[in-house]
C-alpha positions in Angstrom: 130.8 136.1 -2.0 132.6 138.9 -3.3 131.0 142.4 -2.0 129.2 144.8 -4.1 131.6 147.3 -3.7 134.6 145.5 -5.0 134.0 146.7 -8.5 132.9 150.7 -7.8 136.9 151.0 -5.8 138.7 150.3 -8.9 136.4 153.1 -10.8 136.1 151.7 -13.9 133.0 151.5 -15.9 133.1 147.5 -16.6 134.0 147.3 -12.8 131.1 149.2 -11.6 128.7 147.4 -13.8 130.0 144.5 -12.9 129.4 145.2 -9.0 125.5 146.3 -9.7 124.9 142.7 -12.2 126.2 140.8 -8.7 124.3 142.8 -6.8 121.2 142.4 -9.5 121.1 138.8 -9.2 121.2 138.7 -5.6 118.1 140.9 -5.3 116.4 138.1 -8.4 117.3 135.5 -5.6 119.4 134.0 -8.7 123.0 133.8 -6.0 122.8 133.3 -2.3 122.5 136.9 -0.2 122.6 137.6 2.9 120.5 136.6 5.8 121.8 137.6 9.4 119.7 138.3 12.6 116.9 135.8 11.5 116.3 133.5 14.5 117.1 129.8 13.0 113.9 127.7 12.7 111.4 130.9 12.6 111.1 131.3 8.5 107.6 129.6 7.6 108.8 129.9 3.8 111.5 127.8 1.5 114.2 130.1 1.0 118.1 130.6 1.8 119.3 134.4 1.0 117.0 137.8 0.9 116.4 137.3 -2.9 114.9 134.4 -2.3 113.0 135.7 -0.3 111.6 139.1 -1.8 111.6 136.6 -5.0 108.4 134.6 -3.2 107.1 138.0 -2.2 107.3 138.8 -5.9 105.6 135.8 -6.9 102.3 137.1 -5.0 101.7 139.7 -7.4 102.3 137.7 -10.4 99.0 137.9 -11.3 99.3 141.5 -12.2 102.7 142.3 -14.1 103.1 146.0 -14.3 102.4 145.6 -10.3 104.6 143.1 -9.9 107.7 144.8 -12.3 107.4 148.3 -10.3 107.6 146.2 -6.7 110.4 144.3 -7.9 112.2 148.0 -8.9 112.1 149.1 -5.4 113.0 146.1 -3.7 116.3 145.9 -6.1 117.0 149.3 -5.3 116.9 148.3 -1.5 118.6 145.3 -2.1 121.4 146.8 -4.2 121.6 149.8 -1.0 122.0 147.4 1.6 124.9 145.1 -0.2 127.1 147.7 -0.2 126.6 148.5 3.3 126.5 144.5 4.1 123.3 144.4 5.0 121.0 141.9 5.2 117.2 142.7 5.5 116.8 141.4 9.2 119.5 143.9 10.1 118.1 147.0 8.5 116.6 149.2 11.3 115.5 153.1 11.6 118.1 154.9 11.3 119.3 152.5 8.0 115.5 153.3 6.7 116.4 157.2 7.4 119.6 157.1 5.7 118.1 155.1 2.6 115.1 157.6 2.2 118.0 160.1 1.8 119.6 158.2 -0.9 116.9 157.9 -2.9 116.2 161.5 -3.4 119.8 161.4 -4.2 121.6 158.5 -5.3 125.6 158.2 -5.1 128.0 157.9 -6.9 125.4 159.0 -9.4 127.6 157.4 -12.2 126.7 154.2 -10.8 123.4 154.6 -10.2 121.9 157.0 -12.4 121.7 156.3 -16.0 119.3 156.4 -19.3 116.6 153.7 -19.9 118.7 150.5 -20.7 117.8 146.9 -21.2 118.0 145.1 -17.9 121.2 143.0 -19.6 122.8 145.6 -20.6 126.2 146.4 -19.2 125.1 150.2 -18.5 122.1 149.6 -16.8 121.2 151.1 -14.4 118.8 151.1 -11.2 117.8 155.0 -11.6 117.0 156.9 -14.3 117.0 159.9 -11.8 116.8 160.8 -8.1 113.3 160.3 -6.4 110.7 163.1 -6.1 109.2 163.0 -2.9 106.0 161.7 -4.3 107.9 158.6 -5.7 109.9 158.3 -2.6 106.3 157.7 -0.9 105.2 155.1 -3.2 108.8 153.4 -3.1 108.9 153.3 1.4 104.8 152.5 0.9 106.0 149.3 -1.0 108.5 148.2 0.8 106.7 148.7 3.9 104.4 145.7 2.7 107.6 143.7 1.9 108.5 144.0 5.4 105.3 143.1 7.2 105.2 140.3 4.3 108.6 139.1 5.7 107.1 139.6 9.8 104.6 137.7 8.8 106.8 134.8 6.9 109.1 134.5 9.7 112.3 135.8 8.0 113.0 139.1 9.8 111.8 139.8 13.8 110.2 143.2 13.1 109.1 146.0 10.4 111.5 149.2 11.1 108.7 150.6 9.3 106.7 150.6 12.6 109.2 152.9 14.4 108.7 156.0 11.9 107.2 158.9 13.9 105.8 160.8 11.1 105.1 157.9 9.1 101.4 158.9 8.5 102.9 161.8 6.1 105.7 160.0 5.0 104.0 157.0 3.4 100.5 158.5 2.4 100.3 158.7 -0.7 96.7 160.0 -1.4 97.0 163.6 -0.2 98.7 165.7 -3.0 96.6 166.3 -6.0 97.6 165.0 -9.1 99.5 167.7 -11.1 101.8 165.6 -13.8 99.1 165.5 -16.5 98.7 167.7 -19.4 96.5 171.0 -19.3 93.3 171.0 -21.7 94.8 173.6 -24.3 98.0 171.5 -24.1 96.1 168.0 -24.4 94.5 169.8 -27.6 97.1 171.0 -29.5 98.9 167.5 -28.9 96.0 166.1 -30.1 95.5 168.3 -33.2 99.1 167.9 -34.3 99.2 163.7 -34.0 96.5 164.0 -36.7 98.3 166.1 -39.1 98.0 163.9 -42.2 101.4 162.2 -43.3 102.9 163.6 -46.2 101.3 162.4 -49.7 104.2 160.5 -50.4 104.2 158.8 -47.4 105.4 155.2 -47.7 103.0 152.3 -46.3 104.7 152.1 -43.0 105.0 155.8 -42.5 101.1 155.3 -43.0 100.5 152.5 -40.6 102.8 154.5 -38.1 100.4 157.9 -38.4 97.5 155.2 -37.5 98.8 153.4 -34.8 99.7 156.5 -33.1 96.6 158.0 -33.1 95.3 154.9 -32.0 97.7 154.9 -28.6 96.8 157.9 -27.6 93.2 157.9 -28.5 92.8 154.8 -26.4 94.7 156.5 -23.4 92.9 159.4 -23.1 89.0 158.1 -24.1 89.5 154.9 -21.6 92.3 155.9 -19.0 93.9 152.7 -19.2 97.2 151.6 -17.6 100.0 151.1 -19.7 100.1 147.3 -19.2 96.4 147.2 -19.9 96.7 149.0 -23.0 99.3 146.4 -24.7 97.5 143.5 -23.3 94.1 144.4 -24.9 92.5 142.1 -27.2 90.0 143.0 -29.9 87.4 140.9 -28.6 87.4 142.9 -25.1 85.3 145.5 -27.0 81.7 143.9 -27.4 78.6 145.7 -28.0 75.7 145.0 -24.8 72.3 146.7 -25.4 72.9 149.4 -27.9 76.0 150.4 -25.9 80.2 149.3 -26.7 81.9 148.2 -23.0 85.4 147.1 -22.8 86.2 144.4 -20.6 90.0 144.9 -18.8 91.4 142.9 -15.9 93.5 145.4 -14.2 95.5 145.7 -10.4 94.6 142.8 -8.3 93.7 140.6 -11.4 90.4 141.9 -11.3 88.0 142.4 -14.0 86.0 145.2 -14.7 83.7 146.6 -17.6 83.5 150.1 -18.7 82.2 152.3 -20.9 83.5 152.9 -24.3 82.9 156.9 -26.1 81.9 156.8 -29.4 85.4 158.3 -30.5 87.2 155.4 -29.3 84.8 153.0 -31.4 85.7 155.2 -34.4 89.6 155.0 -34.2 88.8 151.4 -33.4 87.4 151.3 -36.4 89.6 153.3 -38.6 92.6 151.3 -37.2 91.1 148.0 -38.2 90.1 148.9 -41.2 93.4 150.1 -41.8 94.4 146.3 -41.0 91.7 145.1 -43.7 89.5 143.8 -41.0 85.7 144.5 -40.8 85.4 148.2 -38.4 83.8 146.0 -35.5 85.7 143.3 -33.9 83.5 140.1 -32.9 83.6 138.7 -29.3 85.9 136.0 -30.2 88.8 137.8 -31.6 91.8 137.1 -29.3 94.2 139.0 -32.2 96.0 142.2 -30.1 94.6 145.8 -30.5 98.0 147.4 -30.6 100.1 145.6 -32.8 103.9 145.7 -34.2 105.0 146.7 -37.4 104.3 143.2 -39.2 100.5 143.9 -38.4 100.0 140.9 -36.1 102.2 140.3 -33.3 101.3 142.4 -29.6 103.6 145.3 -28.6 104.7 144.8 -25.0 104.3 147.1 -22.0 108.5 148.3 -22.4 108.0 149.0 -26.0 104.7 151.1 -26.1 106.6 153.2 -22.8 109.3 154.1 -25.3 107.1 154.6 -28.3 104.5 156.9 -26.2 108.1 159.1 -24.8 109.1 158.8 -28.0 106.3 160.8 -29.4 106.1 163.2 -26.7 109.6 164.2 -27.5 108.7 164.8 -31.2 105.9 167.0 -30.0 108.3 168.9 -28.2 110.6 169.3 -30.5 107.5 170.6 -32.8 106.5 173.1 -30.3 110.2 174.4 -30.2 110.3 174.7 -34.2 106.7 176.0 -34.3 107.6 178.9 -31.5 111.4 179.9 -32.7 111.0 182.9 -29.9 110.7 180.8 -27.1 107.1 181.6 -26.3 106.2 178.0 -26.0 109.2 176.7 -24.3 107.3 175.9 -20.8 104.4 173.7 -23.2 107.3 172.1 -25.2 109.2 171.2 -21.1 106.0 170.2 -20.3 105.8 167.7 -22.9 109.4 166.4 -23.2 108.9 165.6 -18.9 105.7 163.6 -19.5 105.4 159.8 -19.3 102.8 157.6 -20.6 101.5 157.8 -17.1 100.4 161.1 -17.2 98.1 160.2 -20.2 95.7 158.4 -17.3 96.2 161.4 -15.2 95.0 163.7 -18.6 92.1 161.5 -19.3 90.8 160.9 -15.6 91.3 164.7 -14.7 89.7 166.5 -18.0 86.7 163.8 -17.5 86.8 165.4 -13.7 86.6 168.8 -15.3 84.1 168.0 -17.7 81.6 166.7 -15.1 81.6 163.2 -14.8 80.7 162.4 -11.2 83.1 161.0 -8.7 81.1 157.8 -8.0 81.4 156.9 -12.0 85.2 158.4 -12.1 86.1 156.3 -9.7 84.4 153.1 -11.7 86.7 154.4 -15.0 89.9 154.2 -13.2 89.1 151.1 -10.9 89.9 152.9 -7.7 88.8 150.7 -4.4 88.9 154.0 -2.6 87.1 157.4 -3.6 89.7 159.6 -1.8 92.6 158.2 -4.7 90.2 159.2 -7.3 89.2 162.6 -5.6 92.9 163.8 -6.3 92.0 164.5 -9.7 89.2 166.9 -8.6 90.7 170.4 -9.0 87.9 172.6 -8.8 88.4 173.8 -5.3 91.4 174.9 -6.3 89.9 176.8 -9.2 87.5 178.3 -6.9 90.4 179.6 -4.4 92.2 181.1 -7.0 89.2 183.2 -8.2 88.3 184.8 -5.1 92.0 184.8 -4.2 92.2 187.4 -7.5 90.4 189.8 -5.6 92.9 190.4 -3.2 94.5 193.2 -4.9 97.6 195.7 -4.4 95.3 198.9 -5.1 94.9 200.7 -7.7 97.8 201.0 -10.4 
């Protein structure tokens, strides 16, 4: 099979592009890859290259897609790192796993691997959209971590390099930091107040059903800390109404299912939005019709298409904040905003219900944590507390 480098000596756009699709359908398991260093006879699955095999790895998380479409990112990216080094996965040890780390925080030739959101067809796609921070270097070594013991434990490679990291304890926990990529409550409400500035009078239909659907988005985000994936994937009848209270059912990470409770501010945009629709305010329990639907009214948006319409938005708002402050007072809100992703709307919603009292045990119910210390990062108020008496600490008098 032709090498993954071929393409990126000849420096030419098509050629590169060319060398990452091979490489891309290698790490889908869709050609044959590599496998060296695998004792014949050990494997205990059906497969005959690497793709194949990170492919039935994959396929355990199918259950849950947005889990199963970030793991299937980092693998690629390892995939497409060890090709053109001709590597297969049994061969990869710790100083490869030392030298890959480093690549990630700064991927080259950046031509080649860096590049703006593109389908996954495209010829200009791309497997970064730009070098790792450390926090998503973690979370990219934590995951492939559990493809190698996966792959122990299948037979297809004879250890986890994993296992020789030293400092692996800080490299791969991911729990410590708090979470700081959400927006700040003054920030949060002036977003909020400009998405419901009312569209002009002579706003056209759509321009109307647009003003609506957006408020809905980010209503839902921030009332019920959803995941992006659990956000397109809701269905009106997942709101029911138990004993003079609204729940909303949502089967989340792990496939499982979980009920929680629904403000009265998210049944009112419910409400407005279906009405809106020319449907009754409350939906009945047997509605399977999507809550967030496309322009025609009817059809679901996906998970890719709501990420680029939530971005989308916090662009505008950026841009608004730059034409609302021509002096540059508000340039750090407005770089706030233009760096956020739809992710940091769960991050908003969990951390200003953190600072508005809601106990840990019931914040940790909202977001659907199985562990207390993931949830606890969203607690700031020991850092509040530090910086107060930390404010005594003065120069002397001016």
């Amino acid at each position: 099979m032709r090498d993954a480098t071929t393409g990126a000596r000849h420096g030419s756009e098509s050629g590169a592009a060319g060398a990452v699709k091979e490489a891309f359908q290698v790490a889908r398991g869709e050609v044959a890859g590599r496998r060296a260093g695998v004792v014949e006879g050990a494997s205990r699955i059906r497969a005959d290259s690497d793709g194949q095999a990170i492919a039935q790895w994959l396929a355990e998380f199918s259950a849950s897609p947005q889990t199963w479409r970030t793991y299937r990112k980092e693998a690629e990216r390892l995939m497409l790192w060890s090709m053109e080094r001709r590597l297969g996965l049994a061969e990869i040890d710790r100083e490869h796993l030392q030298h890959f780390e480093a690549f990630l925080s700064d991927p080259q030739p950046r031509e080649r691997w860096v590049g703006p959101p593109r389908a996954r067809n495209h010829p200009q796609w791309r497997p970064f959209r730009r070098p790792l921070s450390a926090a998503s270097r973690r979370q990219s070594l934590t995951i492939l971590q559990g493809l190698f013991a996966w792959l122990v434990e299948a037979g297809w490679v004879e250890h986890n390099p994993f296992r020789l990291m030293r400092d692996k304890r800080r490299r791969l926990d991911n729990r410590q930091a708090p979470v700081e990529r959400y927006l700040e409550r003054p920030l949060w409400e002036w977003f909020w107040g400009w998405l419901n500035r009312p569209p002009a009078e002579a706003a056209t239909p759509r321009r109307a059903y647009l003003h609506r659907r957006r408020r809905l988005i980010f209503g839902f985000a921030y009332l019920l800390a959803p995941r992006i994936s659990e956000m397109a994937a809701a269905r009106m009848g997942d709101f029911s109404y138990r004993e003079g209270r609204w729940w909303w059912r949502v089967t989340g990470k792990g496939a499982r299912t979980e009920r929680i409770p629904v403000p009265a501010d998210m049944i009112a945009l419910l409400g407005e939005w279906r009405e809106g629709l020319g449907l009754p305010a409350q939906p009945g329990p047997d509605d399977r019709t999507p809550v967030i639907r496309a322009l025609d009214g009817r059809r679901a948006v996906g998970d890719n298409q709501l990420y680029r319409l939530i971005k989308a938005t916090f662009a505008e708002a950026a841009a608004a904040i730059d034409a609302d402050s021509p002096g540059g007072g508000a340039r750090h809100l407005s770089r706030q905003l233009a760096r956020a992703t739809p992710h940091w709307l769960r991050h908003t919603a969990l951390t200003h219900q953190a600072q508005a009292g809601v106990e840990l045990r019931y914040l940790a119910m909202t977001a659907r944590h199985s562990r207390l210390d993931t949830t606890a990062r969203y607690l700031h108020a020991e850092a509040d507390e530090w910086q107060r008496q930390v404010a005594a600490h003065r120069l002397g008098e001016a």
